[in-house]
N, C-alpha and C positions, 0 to 999 in steps of 0.2 A: 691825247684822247681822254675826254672825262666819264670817270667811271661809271658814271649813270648812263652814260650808253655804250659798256662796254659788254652785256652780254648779248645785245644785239650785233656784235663787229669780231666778237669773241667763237669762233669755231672751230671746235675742239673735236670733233667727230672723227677726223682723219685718223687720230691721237699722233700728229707731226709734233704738237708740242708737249715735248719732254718736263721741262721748266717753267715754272711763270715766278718769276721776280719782283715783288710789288713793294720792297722792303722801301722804309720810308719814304711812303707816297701820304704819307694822314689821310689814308682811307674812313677811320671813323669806321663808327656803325652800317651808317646808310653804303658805304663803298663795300664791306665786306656784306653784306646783303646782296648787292649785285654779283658780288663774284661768286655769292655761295649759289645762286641763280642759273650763275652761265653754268657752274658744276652740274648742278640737277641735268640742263639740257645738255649734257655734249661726256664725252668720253676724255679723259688726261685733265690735268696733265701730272706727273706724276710725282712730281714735286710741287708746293705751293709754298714762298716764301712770304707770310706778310708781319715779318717784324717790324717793330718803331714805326707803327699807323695807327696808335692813339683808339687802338678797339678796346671794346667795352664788352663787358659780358653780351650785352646784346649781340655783338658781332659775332660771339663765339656760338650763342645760341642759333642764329641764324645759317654758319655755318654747318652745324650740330645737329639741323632740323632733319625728322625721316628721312627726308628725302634726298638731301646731300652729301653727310659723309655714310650713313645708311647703305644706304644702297650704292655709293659708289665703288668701281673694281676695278681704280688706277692710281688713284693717289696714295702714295707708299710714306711721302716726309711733307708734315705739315709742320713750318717755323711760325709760332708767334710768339716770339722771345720778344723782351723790351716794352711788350704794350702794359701798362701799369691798371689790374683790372679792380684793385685795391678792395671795398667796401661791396662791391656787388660780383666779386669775384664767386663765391660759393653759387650762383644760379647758373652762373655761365658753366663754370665746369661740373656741375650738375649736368648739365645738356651734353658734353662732355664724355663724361664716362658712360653716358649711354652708352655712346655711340664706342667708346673702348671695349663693352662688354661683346661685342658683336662683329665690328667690323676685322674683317682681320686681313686686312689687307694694307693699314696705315704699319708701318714698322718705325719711322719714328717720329715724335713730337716734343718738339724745342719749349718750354714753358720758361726760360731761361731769364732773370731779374723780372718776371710777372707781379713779383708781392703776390701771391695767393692766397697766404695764411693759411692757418694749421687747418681750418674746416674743408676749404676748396681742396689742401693737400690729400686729407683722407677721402673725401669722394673720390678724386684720382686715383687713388691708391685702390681701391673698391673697384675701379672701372681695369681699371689693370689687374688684377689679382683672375678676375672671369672672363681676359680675353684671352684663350686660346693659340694667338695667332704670336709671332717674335717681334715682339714689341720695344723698342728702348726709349723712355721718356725723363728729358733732359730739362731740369728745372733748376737749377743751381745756379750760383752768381760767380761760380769761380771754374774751375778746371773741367769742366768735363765731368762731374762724377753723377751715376745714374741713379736712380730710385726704382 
């Protein structure tokens, strides 16, 4: 199924699905665009894996937008470990910790070998500090260890 027309095939209303697995698919920008799309319209799922798809800050911004992780009240573990958002990383997790400040319902987010660098790290760190909700965000290239 190509992702461009996956939030039209994509229905989540029922919340049947628990999981969606999209780890290296090289969704890119434009493929996380559409799934942050199907998110807006539909309910679940409450895990979303999109490690190793080559997103870019845009993709995080787009997931990130009001109206996606905003307002959503299912998605609990969002992975995007492995995607390398290097040089444009600070705008994407900027859009980011918006949405850490507020949503409290994500508990945890894999940022795991991203290369963030130290500026994207502290805006995360800021979006975590005024979320309320039980958070654990995992950014590290080795063991497990949390921030």
């Amino acid at each position: 199924m190509a992702c461009d027309r996956m939030p039209g095939k994509l229905d989540l209303k029922k919340n049947l699905l628990r999981t969606l697995d999209l780890s290296g698919n090289s969704l890119a920008a434009n493929g996380v665009k559409n799934i942050a799309r199907a998110l807006k319209e539909n309910d679940g799922p409450e895990v979303l894996c999109l490690d190793v798809n080559h997103i870019t800050a845009d993709g995080v911004k787009a997931l990130s937008d009001s109206e996606t992780l905003f307002e959503n009240n299912s998605l609990q573990d969002l992975d995007l470990s492995c995607n390398i958002f290097t040089e444009d990383a600070s705008q994407g997790m900027q859009a980011l910790a918006e949405v850490l400040k507020t949503n409290k319902v994500l508990q945890d987010l894999n940022l795991r070998c991203c290369e963030l660098g130290d500026d994207a790290i502290t805006l995360l760190a800021d979006g975590l500090r005024q979320n309320a909700g039980p958070m654990a965000c995992d950014r590290t290239p080795d063991f497990g260890n949390w921030i």
